[in-house]
C-alpha positions as CSV (number, residue, x, y, z in Angstrom):
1,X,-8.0,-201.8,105.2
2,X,-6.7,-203.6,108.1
3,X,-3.1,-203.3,108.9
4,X,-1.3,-205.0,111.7
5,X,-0.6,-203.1,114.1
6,X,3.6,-203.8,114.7
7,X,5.9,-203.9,111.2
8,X,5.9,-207.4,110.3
9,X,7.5,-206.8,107.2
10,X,10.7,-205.4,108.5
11,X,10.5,-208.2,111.6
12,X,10.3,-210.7,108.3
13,X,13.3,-209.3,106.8
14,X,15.3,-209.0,110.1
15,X,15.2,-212.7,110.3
16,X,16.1,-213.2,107.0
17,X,19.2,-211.5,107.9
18,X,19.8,-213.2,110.8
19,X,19.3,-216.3,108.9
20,X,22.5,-215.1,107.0
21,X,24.3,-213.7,110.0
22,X,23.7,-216.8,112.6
23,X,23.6,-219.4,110.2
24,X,26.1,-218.7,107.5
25,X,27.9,-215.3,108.1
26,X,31.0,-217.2,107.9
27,X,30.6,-219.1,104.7
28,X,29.4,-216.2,102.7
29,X,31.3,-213.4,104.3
30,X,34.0,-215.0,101.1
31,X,31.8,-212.6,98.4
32,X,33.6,-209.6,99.9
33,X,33.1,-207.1,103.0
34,X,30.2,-204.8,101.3
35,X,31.0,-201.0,101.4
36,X,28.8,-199.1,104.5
37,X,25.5,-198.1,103.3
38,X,25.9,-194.3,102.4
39,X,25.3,-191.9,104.9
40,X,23.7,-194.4,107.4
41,X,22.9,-192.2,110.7
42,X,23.2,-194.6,114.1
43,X,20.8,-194.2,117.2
44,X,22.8,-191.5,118.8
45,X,24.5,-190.2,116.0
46,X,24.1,-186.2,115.7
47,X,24.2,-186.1,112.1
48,X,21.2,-185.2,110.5
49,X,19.7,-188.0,107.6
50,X,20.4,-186.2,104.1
51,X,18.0,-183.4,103.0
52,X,16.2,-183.5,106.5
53,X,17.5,-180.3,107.0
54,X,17.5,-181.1,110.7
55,X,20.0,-181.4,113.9
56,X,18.9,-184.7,114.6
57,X,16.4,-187.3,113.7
58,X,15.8,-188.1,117.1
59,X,14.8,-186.5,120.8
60,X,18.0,-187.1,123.3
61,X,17.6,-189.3,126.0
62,X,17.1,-185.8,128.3
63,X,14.2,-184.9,126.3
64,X,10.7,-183.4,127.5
65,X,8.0,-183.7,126.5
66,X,4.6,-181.7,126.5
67,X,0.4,-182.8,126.4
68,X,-0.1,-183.0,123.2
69,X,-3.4,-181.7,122.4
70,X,-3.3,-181.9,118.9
71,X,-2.4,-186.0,118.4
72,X,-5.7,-186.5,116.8
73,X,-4.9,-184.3,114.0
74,X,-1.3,-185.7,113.6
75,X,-2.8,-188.9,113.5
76,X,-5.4,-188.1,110.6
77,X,-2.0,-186.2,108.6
78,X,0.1,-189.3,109.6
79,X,-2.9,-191.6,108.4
80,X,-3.2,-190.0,104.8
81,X,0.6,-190.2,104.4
82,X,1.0,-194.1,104.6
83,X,-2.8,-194.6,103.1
84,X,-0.9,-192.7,99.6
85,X,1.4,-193.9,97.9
86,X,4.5,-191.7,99.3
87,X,7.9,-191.6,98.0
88,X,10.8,-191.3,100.6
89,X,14.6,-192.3,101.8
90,X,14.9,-194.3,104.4
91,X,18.0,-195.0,106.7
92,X,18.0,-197.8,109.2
93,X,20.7,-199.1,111.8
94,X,20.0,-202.6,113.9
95,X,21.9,-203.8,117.0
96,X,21.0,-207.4,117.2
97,X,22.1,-209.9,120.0
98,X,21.7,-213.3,119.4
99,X,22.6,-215.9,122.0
100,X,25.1,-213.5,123.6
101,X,26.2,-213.1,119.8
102,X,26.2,-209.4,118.3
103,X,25.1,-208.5,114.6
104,X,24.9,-205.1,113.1
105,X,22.7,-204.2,110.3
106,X,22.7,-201.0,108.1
107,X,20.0,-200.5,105.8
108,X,20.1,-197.4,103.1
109,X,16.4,-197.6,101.0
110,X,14.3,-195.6,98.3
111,X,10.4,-195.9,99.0
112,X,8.3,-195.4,95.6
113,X,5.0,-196.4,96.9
114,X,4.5,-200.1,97.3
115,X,7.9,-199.7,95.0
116,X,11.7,-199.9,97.1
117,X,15.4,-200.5,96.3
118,X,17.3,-201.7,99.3
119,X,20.9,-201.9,100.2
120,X,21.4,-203.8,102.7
121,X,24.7,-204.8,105.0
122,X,24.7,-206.8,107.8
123,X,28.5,-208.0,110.1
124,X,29.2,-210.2,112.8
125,X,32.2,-210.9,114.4
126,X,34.6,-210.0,111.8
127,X,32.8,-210.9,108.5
128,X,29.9,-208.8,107.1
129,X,27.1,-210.0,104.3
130,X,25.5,-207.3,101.2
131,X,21.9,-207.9,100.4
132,X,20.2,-206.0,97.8
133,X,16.9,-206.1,97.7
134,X,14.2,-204.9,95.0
135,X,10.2,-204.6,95.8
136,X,8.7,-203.6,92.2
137,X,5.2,-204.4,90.7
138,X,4.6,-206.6,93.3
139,X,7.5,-208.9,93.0
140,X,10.4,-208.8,95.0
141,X,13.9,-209.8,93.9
142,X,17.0,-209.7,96.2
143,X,20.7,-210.9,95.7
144,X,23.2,-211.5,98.0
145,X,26.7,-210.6,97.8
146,X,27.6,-210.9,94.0
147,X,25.4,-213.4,93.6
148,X,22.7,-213.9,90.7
149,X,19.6,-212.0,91.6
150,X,16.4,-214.3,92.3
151,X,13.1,-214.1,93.3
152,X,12.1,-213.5,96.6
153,X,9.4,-214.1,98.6
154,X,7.2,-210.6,99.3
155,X,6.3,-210.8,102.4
156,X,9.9,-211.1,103.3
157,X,11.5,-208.8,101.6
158,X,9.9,-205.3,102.5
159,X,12.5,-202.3,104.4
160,X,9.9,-200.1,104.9
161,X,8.8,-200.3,108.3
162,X,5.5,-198.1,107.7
163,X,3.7,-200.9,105.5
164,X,1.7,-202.9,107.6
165,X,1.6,-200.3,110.7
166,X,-1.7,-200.1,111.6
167,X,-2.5,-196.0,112.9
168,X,-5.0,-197.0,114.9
169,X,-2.5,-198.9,117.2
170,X,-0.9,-196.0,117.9
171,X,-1.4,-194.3,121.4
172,X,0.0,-190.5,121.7
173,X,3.1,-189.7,124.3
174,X,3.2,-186.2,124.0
175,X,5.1,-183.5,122.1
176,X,8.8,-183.6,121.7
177,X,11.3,-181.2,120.4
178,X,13.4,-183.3,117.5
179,X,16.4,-181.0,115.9
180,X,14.3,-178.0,116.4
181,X,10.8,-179.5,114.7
182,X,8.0,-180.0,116.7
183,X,6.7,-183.4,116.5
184,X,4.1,-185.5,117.9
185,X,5.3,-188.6,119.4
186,X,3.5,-191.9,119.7
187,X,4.0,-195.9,120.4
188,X,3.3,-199.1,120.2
189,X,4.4,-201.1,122.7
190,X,1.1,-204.7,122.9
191,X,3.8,-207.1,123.1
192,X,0.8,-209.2,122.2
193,X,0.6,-208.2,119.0
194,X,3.8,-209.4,117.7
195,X,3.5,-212.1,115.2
196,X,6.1,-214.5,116.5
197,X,5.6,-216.4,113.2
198,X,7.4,-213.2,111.3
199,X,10.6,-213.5,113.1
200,X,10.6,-217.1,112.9
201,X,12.8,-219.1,110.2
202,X,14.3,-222.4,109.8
203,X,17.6,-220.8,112.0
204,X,15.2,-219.6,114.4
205,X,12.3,-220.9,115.0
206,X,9.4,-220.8,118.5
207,X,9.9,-217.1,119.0
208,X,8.8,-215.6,122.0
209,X,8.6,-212.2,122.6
210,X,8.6,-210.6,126.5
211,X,9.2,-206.9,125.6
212,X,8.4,-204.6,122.6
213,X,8.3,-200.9,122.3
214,X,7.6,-199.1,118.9
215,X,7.6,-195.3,119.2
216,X,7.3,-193.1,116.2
217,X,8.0,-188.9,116.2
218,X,5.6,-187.5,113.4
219,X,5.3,-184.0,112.0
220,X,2.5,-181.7,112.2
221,X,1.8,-182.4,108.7
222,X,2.1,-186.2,109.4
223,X,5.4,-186.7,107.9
224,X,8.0,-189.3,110.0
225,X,10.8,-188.3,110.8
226,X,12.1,-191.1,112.8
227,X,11.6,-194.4,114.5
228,X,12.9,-196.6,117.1
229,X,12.1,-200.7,117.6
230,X,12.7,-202.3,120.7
231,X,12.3,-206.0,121.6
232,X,13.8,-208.4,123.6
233,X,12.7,-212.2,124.0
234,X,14.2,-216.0,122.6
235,X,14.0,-218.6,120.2
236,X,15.2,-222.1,119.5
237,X,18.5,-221.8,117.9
238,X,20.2,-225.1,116.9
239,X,17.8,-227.4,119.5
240,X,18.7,-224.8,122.1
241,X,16.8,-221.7,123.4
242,X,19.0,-218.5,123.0
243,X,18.0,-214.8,124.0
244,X,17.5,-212.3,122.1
245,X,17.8,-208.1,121.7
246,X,17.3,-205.9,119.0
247,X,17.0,-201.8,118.7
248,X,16.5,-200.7,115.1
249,X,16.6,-197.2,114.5
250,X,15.0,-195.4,111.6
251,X,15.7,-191.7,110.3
252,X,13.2,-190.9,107.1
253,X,14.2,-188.1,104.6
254,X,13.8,-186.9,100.7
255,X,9.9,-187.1,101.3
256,X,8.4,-186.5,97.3
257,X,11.1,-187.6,95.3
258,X,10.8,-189.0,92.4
259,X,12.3,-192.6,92.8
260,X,13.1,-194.7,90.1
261,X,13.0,-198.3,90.7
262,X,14.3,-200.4,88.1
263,X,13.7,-204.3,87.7
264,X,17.0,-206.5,88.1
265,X,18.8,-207.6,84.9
């Protein structure tokens, strides 16, 4: 099976977001400031993601890392993980800059397989937007605020950012101590490889990457533990070119449990 080799789906669903955020924030910020997605662990936060059972989910910036001679085998454990259908929690926080514009994004997810529930909550400025999302049997649903549910397109509406990252992309950095686990830590970072076409929507549209950095800290047993997304470029915003930055920071936890996701009523 061939995967791409950055996570479109998750670049799909950020500019969904910022769809909401840039282009109607305002307007729909009247359903209600969403609560903060439970236990949602920021880029330098020291708290550990629940049931990780670890310090942190991520090296510190002072960090240092080793050869790792035993990548290949990571890669092959890391490779059976997302080729099965895994169950796992999922925390994500997003720092987004839009034309000198900043959004925040908190993502809280169960992973059953191809299977997810999403929370979603996304602010900006002083307004903030609730998405909930459902992936289940192949169909996605999502509703925002206290809105109906409807259907949603698939390719859209995925918060898992393992499902179209292709393992073969990835090119070992070394060996890294995160919260006291070793791990094995590796990148992506072929700005090429973007699809610009992901992150492009009728708010934003000619997307044109000039940095991207993906790196992922694995265990020896190929479990993730987290992930960080950078990437910086533009896009046509309202007839006008605007910058744009994001870091997205994942922590992964509650790896075998047994998820239940339910269909919307």
């Amino acid at each position: 099976m061939t995967r791409s080799s950055t996570p479109g789906p998750l670049l799909a669903l950020l500019a969904l977001l910022v769809v909401f955020a840039v282009g109607g924030l305002a307007a729909c910020g009247g359903g209600g400031t969403a609560p903060a997605a439970s236990g949602s662990v920021g880029p330098s936060a020291s708290v550990a993601p629940s049931g990780s059972g670890l310090a942190s989910a991520a090296p510190s910036a002072a960090a240092s890392e080793a050869a790792d001679p035993d990548a290949g085998a990571a890669l092959d454990a890391f490779r059976a993980f997302v080729q099965t259908e895994q169950s796992f929690h999922l925390q994500a926080d997003m720092q987004m800059t839009v034309g000198g514009d900043s959004i925040d994004m908190d993502v809280a997810a169960d992973i059953a397989g191809a299977d997810e529930h999403g929370d979603i909550i996304v602010r900006g400025g002083d307004a903030s937007v609730h998405l909930e999302v459902v992936v289940l049997g192949g169909v996605a649903y999502a509703r925002l605020a206290n809105r109906p549910w409807e259907q949603a397109p698939l390719e859209t509406s995925s918060s898992n950012p393992l499902v179209t990252l292709d393992v073969e992309g990835l090119e070992p950095v070394g060996i890294v101590n995160v919260g006291g686990t070793r791990t094995h830590h590796f990148r992506v970072n072929d700005a090429a490889a973007i699809g610009t076409s992901l992150i492009s929507s009728a708010s934003i549209t000619d997307i044109e990457i000039d940095d991207f950095v993906y790196d992922i800290y694995i265990t020896d047993d190929g479990a993730p533990l987290a992930a960080i997304m950078e990437f910086s470029g533009s896009g046509a915003i309202a007839a006008a070119r605007q910058p744009i930055e994001a870091r997205i920071r994942y922590d992964f936890s509650r790896f075998g449990e047994p998820f239940e996701i339910e269909k919307p009523i």
